[in-house]
Steps between C-alpha positions, in 0.01 A plus 500: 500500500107461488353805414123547310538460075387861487807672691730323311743602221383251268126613515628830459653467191213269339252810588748755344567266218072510436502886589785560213323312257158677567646811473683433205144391311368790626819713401474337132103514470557893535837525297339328205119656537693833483699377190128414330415798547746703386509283184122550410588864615754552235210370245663115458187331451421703199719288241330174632312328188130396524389196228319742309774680417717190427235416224448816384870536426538122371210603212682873442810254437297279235357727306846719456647151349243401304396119416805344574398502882167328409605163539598584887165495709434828694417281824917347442631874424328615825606192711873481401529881596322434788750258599794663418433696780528230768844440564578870499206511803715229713758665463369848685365190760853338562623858529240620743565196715817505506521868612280438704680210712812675533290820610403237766812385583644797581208657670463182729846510558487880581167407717698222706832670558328841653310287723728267614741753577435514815675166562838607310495752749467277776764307359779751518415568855536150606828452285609830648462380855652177466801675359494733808481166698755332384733783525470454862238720649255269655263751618391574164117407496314493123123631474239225467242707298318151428331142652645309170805333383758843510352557800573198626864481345544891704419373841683196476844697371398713860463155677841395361652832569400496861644253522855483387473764705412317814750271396779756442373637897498139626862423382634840602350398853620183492832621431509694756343255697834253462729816577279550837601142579880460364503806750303373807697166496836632454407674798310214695803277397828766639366619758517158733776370236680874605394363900622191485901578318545762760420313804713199367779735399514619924484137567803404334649735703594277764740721718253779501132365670454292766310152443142638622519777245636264225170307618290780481616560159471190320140460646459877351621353147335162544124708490616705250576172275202394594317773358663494225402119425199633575478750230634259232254294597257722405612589223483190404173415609341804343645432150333168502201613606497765269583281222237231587792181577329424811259195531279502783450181702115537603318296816263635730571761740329580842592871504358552877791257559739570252490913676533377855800243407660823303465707820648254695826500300519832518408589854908549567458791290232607668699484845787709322320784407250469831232481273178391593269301259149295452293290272170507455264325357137394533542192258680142630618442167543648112612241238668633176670344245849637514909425503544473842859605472444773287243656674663464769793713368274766371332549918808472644626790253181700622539392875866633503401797304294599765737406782754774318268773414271492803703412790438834623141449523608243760188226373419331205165301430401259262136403384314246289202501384238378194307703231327318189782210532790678566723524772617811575802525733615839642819621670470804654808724678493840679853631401515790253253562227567473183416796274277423218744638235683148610207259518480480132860381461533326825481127315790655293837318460745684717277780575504628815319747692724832576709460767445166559836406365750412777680266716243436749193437229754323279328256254532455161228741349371162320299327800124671403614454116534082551136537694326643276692242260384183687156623586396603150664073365197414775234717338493677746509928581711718739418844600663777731309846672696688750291758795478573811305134557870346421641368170322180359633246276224278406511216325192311260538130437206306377363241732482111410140415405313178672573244272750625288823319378849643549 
């Protein structure tokens, strides 16, 4: 905490600590003027005794007794009553004094307590909100009436109460998070496993299908394994890229040819689906520094993405280009937009857009999760929009500088 000397809680109480004490000097300047006073008002000073008198009543004395006082000196008669009265003068003075440090005391006391009061106060509202607090209601906020130390004690009790609170929200959503998943891969996982027992259960019944439907079948459960691999795969995959075991093999990548060699291996997809697509480009090459295998995953995830969602749109176009050493890479499809409710959760384990679940789509609902996985290990950023200009997927890596080492 670095706030200025003069809002803080120790200046505070040196100046009330000087304030109480001037006050109480003042406070016992008038207390014992008024005391004076009232003495010399009652007529006190009237049985003080001047020297004259002291003689006069020291010869009265001598000539009442006669001779027998003539050997004592007058001066020595006057001096030892003189001093007689001494010690009964020190002690009115040790009296006096000490009245008038416990007058002090208590008055400085009184002085500091009424204006320092103020803090007590403070005091019981910050122990009365972090009793509220740790009863369990996090939305309890305490007053910060100040810039010093309380102050700074209040806002930090709001800090930590915001956030157990965030906490408490996170691990709610996190639980319900994991049931979202138990429940999307029990599903992902029967539905082919459901597939692939019932087809092999009419298989084994030999006397009842010929052999081109038993065919027919098996090839039916044989995809349906397939997926299924696929999916465990993923899983997989996903859990050890969310947990950071994957180490990344780097070398240098030509992306202009590392997107037309991906587009080659997938041009039977393209003929499936009658799909047309294109490259372009206005550089003849991008270096990065990447996993080639990796990355590779994580285009071929977006690539098939768009061969699922956008085969309506009949086309589907890839770009490259370079801004401020980065090479952006865009694949674009024309099949249904996305709404932008979605968008936000699109890079989502297992989230898919509404009624995109089915047998045709299929997928695992983890393919855009593992990109966005593999892209950030690069560095690198992944974004999404959805209009009437098509839905984009485009893709940030940073380019390899002249000269640098891998």
């Amino acid at each position: 905490m670095k706030n200025s000397i003069f809002k803080s809680f120790r200046f505070e109480i040196v100046l009330y600590s000087l304030l109480g004490l001037v006050y109480t000097i003042l406070s016992e300047a008038v207390l014992f003027f008024g005391i004076y006073l009232v003495y010399h008002a009652l007529g006190g000073g009237g049985t003080k005794l001047q020297k004259g008198q002291i003689g006069n009543s020291v010869n009265n004395y001598i000539m009442d007794n006669g001779a027998s006082l003539n050997r004592y000196p007058v001066n020595d008669i006057q001096n030892t009553v003189t001093n007689q009265n001494i010690p009964l003068g020190k002690g009115i003075v040790f009296v006096v004094v000490s009245i008038a440090l416990i007058t002090g005391v208590v008055l400085f006391t009184t002085y500091f307590l009424l204006l320092t009061r103020k803090f007590g106060t403070y005091m019981e509202k910050i122990a009365g909100g972090i009793s509220v607090i740790s009863s369990g209601d996090f939305n309890t906020q305490i007053d910060i009436n100040n810039d010093d130390e309380f102050g700074f004690i209040a806002s930090k009790l709001n800090q930590m109460a915001e956030d157990i609170k965030q906490l408490i929200d996170n691990e709610r959503k996190s639980e319900y998070t994991k049931n979202e998943l138990i429940t999307s891969v029990a599903h992902d996982l029967r539905t082919p496993l459901t597939s692939i027992i019932g087809y092999l259960e009419l298989v084994s019944d030999k006397d009842k299908l010929t052999p081109e439907v038993k065919q027919r079948y098996v090839e039916i459960a044989y995809s349906k394994s397939k997926r299924l691999e696929k999916l465990i795969e993923d899983l997989f995959a996903y859990t050890n890229f969310s947990f950071g075991e994957v180490t990344m093999e780097l070398s240098e990548i030509d992306m202009v040819k590392f997107i037309n060699q991906l587009l080659d291996e997938f041009y039977p997809s393209f003929q499936e689906y009658e799909l047309e697509y294109e490259f372009n480009t206005s550089f003849p090459s991008a270096i990065i520094v990447a996993d080639g295998n990796l990355l590779a995953r994580a285009f071929a995830n977006l690539i098939s993405n768009a061969i699922k969602y956008g085969k309506d749109g009949k086309s589907i176009k890839l770009k490259l280009n370079k801004v401020d050493n980065k090479v952006i890479v865009s694949v674009t499809n024309y099949g249904k937009l996305i709404p932008e409710k979605d968008l936000q959760n699109i890079f989502e384990r297992f989230y898919r857009v509404e009624g995109s679940r089915s047998s045709e789509t299929g997928g695992t609902g983890l393919g855009l999760a593992i990109a966005k996985s593999i892209i950030g290990m690069h560095g690198g950023t992944i974004n999404v929009r959805s209009d009437f200009e098509g839905t984009v997927f485009e893709v940030a890596l940073d380019e390899k500088k002249e000269g640098m080492d891998r």
